[in-house]
DOZAKOL-169534 format. One record per atom (N, C-alpha, C): x, y, z. Coordinates in pm, whole numbers, padded with zeros to 5 digits, always signed. Atoms other than C-alpha are relative to their C-alpha. Example, Ala and Ser with C-alpha at 12.3 -4.5 7.8 and 13.67 -1.06 7.14 Angstrom:
+00089-00119+00000+01230-00450+00780+00090+00120+00000-00082-00119-00006+01367-00106+00714-00077+00109+00073
***
This chain:
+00083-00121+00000+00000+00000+00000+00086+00127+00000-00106-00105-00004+00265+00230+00084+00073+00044-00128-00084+00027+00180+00432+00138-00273-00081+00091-00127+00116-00031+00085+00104+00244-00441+00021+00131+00035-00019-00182-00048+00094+00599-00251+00094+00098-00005-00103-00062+00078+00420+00660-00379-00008+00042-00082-00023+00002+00127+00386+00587-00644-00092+00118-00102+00127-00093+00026+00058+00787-00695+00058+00147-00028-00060-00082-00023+00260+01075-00538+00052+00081-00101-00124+00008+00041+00539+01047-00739-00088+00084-00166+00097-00027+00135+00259+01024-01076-00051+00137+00003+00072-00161-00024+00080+01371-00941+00118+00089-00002-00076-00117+00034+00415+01535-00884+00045+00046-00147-00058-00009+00135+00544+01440-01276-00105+00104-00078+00101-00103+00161+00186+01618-01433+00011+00102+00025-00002-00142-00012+00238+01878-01194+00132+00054+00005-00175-00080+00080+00614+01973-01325-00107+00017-00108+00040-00018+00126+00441+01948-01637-00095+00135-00034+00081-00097+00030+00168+02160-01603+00037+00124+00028-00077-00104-00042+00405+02424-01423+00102+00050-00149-00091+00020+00137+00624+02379-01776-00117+00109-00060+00081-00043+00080+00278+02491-01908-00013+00118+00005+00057-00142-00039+00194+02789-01708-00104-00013+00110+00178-00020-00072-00111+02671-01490+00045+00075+00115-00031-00042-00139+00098+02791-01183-00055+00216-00026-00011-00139+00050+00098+03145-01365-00168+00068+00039+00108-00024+00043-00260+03099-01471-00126+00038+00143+00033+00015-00155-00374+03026-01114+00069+00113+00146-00088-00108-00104-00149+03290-00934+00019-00108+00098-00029+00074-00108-00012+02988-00713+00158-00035-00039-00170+00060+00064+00373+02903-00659-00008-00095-00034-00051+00127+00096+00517+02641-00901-00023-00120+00146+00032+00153-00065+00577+02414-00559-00093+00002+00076+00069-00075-00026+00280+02528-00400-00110-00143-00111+00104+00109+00112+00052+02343-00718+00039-00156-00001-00070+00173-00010+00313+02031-00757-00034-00057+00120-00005+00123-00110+00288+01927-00389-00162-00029-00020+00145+00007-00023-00115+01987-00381-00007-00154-00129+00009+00067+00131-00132+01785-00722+00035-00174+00055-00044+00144-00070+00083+01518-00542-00071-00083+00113+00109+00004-00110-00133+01522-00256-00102-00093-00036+00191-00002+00073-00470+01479-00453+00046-00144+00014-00047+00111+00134-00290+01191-00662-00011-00149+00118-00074+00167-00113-00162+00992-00321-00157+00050+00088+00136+00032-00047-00544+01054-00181-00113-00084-00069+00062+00071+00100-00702+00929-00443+00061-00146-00079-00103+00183+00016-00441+00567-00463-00124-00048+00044+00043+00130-00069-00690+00425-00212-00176+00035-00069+00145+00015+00057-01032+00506-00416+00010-00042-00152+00064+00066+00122-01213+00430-00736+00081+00096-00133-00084-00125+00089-01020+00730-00869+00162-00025+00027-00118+00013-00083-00683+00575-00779+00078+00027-00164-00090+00013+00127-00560+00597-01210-00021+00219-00019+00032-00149+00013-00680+01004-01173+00125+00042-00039-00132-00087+00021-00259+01101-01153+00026-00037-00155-00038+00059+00121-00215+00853-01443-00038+00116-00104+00070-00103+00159-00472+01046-01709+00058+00154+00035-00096-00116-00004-00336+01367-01573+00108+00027-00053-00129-00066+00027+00005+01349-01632-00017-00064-00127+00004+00022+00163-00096+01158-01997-00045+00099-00034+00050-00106+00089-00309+01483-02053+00118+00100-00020-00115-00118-00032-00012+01720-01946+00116-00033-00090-00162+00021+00055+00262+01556-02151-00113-00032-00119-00020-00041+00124+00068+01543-02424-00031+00113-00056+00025-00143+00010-00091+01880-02404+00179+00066-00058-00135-00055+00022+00308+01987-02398+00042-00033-00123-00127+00045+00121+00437+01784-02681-00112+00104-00154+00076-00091+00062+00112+01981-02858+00067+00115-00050-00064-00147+00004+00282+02304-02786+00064-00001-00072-00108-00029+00046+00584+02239-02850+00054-00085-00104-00047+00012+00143+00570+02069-03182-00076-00033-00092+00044-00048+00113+00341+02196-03363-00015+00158-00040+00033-00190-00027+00246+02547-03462-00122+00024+00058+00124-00027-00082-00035+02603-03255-00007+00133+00056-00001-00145-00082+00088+02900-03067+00008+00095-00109-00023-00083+00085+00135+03056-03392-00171+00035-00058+00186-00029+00066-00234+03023-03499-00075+00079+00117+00030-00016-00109-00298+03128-03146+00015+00136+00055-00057-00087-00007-00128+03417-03168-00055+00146-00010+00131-00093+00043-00405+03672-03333-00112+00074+00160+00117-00052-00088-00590+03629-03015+00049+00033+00118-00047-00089-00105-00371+03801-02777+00060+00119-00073-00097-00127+00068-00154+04053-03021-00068+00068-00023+00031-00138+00064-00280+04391-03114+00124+00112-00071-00143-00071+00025-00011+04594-03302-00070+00106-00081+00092-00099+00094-00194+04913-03451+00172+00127-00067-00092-00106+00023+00034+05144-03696+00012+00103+00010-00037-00134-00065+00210+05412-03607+00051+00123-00092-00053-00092+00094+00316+05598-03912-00024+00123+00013+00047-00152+00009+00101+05930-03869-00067+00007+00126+00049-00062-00130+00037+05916-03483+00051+00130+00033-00063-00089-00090+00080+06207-03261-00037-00022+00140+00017-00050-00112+00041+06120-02944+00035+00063+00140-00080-00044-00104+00058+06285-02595+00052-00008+00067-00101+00034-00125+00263+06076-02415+00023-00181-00059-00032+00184-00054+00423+05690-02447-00015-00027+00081-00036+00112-00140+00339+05450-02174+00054-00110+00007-00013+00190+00007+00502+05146-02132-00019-00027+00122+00105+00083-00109+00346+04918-01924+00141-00075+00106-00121+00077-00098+00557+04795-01614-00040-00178-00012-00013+00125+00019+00650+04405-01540+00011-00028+00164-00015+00074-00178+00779+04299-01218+00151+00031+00020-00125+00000-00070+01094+04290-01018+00073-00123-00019-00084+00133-00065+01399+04020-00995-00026-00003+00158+00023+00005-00156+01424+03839-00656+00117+00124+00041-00150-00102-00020+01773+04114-00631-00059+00137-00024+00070-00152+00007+01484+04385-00650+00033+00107-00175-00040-00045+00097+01562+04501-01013-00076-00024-00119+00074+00038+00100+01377+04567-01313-00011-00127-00072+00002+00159+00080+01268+04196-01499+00031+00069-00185+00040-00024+00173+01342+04143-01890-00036+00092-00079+00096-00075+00058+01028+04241-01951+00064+00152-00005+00034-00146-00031+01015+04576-01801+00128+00059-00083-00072-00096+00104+01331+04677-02012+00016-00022-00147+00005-00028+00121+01255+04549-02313-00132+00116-00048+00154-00058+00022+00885+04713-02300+00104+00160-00025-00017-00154-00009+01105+05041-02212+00088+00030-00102-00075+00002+00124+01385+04999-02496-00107+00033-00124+00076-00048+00122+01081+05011-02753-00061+00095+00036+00096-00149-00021+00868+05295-02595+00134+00107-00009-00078-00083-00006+01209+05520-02570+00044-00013-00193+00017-00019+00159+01260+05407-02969-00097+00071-00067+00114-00084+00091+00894+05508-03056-00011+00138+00053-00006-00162-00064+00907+05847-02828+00095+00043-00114-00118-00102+00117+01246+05963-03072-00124-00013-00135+00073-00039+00123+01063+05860-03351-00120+00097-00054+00170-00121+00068+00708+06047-03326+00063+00116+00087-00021-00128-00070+00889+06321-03138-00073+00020+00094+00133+00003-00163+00624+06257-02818+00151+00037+00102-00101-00099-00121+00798+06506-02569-00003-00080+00182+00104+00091-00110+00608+06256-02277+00080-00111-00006-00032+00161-00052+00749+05909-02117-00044-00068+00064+00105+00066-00152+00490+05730-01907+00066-00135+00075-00025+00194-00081+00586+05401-01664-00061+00061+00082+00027+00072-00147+00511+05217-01348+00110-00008+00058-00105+00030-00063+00662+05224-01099-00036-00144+00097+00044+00127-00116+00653+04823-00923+00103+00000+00101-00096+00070-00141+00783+04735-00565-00042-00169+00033+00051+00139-00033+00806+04413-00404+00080-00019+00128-00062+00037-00128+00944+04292-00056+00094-00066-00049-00107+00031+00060+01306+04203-00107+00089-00028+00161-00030-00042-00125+01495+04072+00218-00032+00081+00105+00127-00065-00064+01237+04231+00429-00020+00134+00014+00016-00123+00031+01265+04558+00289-00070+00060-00134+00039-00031+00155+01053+04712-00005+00099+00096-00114-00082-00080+00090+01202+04812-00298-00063+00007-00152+00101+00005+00080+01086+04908-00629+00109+00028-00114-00074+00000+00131+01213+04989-01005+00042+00113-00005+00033-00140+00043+01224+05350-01003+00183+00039-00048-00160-00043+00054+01660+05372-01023+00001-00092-00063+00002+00049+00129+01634+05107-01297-00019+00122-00082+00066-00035+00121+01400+05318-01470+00076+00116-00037-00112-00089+00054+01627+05642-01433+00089+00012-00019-00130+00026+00106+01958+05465-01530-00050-00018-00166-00003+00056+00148+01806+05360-01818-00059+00148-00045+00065-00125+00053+01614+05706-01911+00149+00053-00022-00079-00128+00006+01964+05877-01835+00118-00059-00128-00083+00108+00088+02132+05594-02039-00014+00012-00142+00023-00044+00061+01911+05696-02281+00022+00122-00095-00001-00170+00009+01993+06049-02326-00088+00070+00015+00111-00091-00051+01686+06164-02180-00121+00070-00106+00062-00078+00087+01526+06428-02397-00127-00001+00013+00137+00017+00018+01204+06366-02302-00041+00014+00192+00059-00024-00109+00958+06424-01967-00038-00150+00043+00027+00144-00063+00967+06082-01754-00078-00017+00104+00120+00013-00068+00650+06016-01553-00027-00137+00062+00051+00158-00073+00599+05727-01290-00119+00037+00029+00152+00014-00066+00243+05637-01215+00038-00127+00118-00084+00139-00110+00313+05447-00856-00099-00040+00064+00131+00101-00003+00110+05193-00706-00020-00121-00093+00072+00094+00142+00077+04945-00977+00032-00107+00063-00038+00173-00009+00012+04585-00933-00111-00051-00098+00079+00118+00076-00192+04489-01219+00001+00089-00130+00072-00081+00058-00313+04617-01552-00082+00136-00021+00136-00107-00011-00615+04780-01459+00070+00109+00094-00075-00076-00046-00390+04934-01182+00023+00129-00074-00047-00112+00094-00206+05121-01444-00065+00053-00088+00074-00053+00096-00486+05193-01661-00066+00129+00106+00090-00125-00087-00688+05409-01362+00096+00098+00051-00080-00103-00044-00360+05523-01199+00011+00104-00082-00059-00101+00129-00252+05684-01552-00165+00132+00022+00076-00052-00033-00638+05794-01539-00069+00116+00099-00002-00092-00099-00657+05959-01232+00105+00086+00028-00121-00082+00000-00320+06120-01250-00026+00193+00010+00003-00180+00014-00279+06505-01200-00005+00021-00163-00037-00043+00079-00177+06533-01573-00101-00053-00116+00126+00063+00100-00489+06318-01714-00048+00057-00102+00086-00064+00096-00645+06583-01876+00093+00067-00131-00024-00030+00134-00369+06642-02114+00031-00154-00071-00010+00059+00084-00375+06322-02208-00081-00082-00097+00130+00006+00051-00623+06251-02442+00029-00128-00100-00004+00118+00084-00458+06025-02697+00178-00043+00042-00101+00059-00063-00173+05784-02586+00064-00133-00087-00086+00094+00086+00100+05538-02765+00033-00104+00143+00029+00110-00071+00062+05193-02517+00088-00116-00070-00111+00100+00042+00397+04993-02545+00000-00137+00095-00023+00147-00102+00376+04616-02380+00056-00134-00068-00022+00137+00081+00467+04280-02440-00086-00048-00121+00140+00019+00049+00291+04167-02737-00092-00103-00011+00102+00096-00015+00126+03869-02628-00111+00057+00148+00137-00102-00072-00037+04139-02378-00059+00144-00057+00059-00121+00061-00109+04423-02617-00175-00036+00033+00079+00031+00042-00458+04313-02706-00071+00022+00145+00061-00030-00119-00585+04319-02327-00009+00131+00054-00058-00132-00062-00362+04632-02228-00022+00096-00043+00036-00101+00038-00457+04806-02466-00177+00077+00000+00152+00027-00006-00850+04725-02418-00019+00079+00152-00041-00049-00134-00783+04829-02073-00008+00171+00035-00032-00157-00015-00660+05179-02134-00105+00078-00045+00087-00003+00063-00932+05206-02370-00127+00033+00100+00114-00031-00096-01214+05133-02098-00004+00111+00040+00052-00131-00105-01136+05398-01888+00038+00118-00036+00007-00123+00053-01120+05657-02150+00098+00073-00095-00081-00045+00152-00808+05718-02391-00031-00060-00105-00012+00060+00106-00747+05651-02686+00194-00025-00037-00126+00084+00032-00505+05423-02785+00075-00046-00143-00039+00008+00118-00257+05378-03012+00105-00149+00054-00053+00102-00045-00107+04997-02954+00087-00032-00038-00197+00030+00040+00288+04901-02987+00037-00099+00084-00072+00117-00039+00400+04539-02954+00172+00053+00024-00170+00006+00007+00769+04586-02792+00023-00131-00068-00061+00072+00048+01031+04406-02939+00002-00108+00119+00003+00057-00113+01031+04101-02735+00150-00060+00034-00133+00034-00039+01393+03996-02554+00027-00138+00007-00010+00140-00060+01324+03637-02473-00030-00101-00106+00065+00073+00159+01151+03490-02808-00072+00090-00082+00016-00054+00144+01098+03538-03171-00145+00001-00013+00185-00022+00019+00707+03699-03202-00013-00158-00129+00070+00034+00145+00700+03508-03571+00134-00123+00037-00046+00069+00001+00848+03199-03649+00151-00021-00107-00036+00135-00089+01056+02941-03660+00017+00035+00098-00032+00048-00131+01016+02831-03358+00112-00132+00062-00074+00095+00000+01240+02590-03202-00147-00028+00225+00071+00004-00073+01042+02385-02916-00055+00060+00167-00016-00046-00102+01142+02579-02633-00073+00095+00029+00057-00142+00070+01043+02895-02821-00162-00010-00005+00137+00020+00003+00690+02740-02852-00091-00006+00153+00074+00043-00123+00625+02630-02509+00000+00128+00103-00003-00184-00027+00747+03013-02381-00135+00088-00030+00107-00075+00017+00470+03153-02576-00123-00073-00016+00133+00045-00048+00200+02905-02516+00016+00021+00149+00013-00036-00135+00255+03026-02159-00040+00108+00007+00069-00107+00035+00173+03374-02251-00068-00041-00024+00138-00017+00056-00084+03298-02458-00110-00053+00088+00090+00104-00034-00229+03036-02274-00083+00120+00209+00024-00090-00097-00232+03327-01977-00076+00134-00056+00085-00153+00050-00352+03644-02167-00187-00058-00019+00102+00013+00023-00629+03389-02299-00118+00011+00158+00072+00025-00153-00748+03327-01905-00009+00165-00002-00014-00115-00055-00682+03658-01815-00076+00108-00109+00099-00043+00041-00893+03838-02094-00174-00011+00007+00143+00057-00044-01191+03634-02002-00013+00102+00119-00020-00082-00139-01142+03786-01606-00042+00104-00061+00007-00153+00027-01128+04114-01745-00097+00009-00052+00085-00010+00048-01405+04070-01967-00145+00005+00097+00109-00019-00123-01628+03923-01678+00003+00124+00063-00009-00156-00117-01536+04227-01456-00028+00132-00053+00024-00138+00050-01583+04501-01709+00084+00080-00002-00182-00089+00067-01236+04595-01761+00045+00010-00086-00036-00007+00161-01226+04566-02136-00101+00027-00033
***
């Protein structure tokens, strides 16, 4: 019996690596080991009932869900229904935002947050937008908070500046940054706005900004980590079926709630 409840264990922890591979941890806002042990849990509760093969079909759905991802094009067909990329040739608008990301555990801007800001500081030179919008994120770091804000002004000064740099602070979500920007002292000059994010989150973020009253002009950054368009190589696939497979959850939410 003991052998079996291992083994069960053992079966619930493998789907739940897998499904962590996938994203569900993401999708779920729960830590990676956090889902795996629960998963393992279930798997070695369910040895001694009628449901004792439950880990089995799991981790067959999860590994093949994965081999899905990551070798075929799927995420590429998939792709439409998170991206928004609207052109920019004859905008003017009154300010770039790029959308913040998160922190390293070493308290320091992520990836994201400097590739998002590498393309909004490209499209600012280009349309001559005198305006620089971010977020500013914190996070508890060795039990002190700390946030992005001397990232964001090495890199502005790194930049060569030339332009008016604006934190909206507070942010922990989307919608966050859509009302903060909103409610801002400077709201009322901004009437029409250039909305730089990842672009397997344009399509939400920009729906977002939208609700609560600009108008938007939408700009997929360049992304740092993987190639938007293909070839893919399988790694490259299973990366952005984790986005996608998150923007898709996470547009629903928003939709229910009346945030898009």
């Amino acid at each position: 019996m003991a052998f079996a409840l291992l083994r069960a264990a053992a079966t619930g922890a493998s789907a739940g690596v897998l499904l962590v591979v996938l994203g569900l941890d993401q999708m779920m806002g729960i830590e990676a080991p956090v889902l795996v042990a629960s998963i393992a849990a279930l798997a070695a509760l369910l040895a001694r009932t009628r449901w004792r093969h439950a880990g089995d079909w799991l981790l067959g759905c999860a590994l093949g869900l994965l081999l899905l991802v990551a070798l075929t094009p799927i995420t590429g067909t998939l792709l439409p229904l998170v991206v928004r990329d609207d052109p920019v040739g004859h905008i003017r608008p009154d300010a770039v935002v790029a959308l913040g990301s998160s922190l390293t555990t070493g308290g320091h801007a992520d990836n994201t947050s400097v590739a998002r800001l590498i393309s909004a500081w490209s499209l600012r030179a280009a349309l001559g937008t005198p305006r620089l919008i971010t977020s500013r994120v914190t996070r508890q770091v060795r039990g002190r908070r700390v946030g992005n804000e001397r990232d964001i002004q090495l890199l502005h000064a790194l930049a060569g500046g030339g332009s008016t740099l604006t934190l909206v602070d507070s942010v922990y979500s989307t919608r966050d940054e859509a009302r903060r920007l909103a409610g801002h002292r400077d709201a009322l000059s901004l009437r029409t706005i250039a909305v730089v994010t990842s672009p397997t989150h344009t399509r939400r973020a920009c729906a977002t900004f939208e609700r609560v009253g600009f108008r938007v002009t939408c700009v997929a950054a360049v992304p740092r980590d993987v190639a938007l368009r293909g070839p893919h190589r399988p790694d490259d696939r299973v990366r952005l079926g984790r986005q996608i497979a998150y923007e898709l959850v996470a547009i629903v939410l928003y939709r229910v709630r009346g945030w898009v």
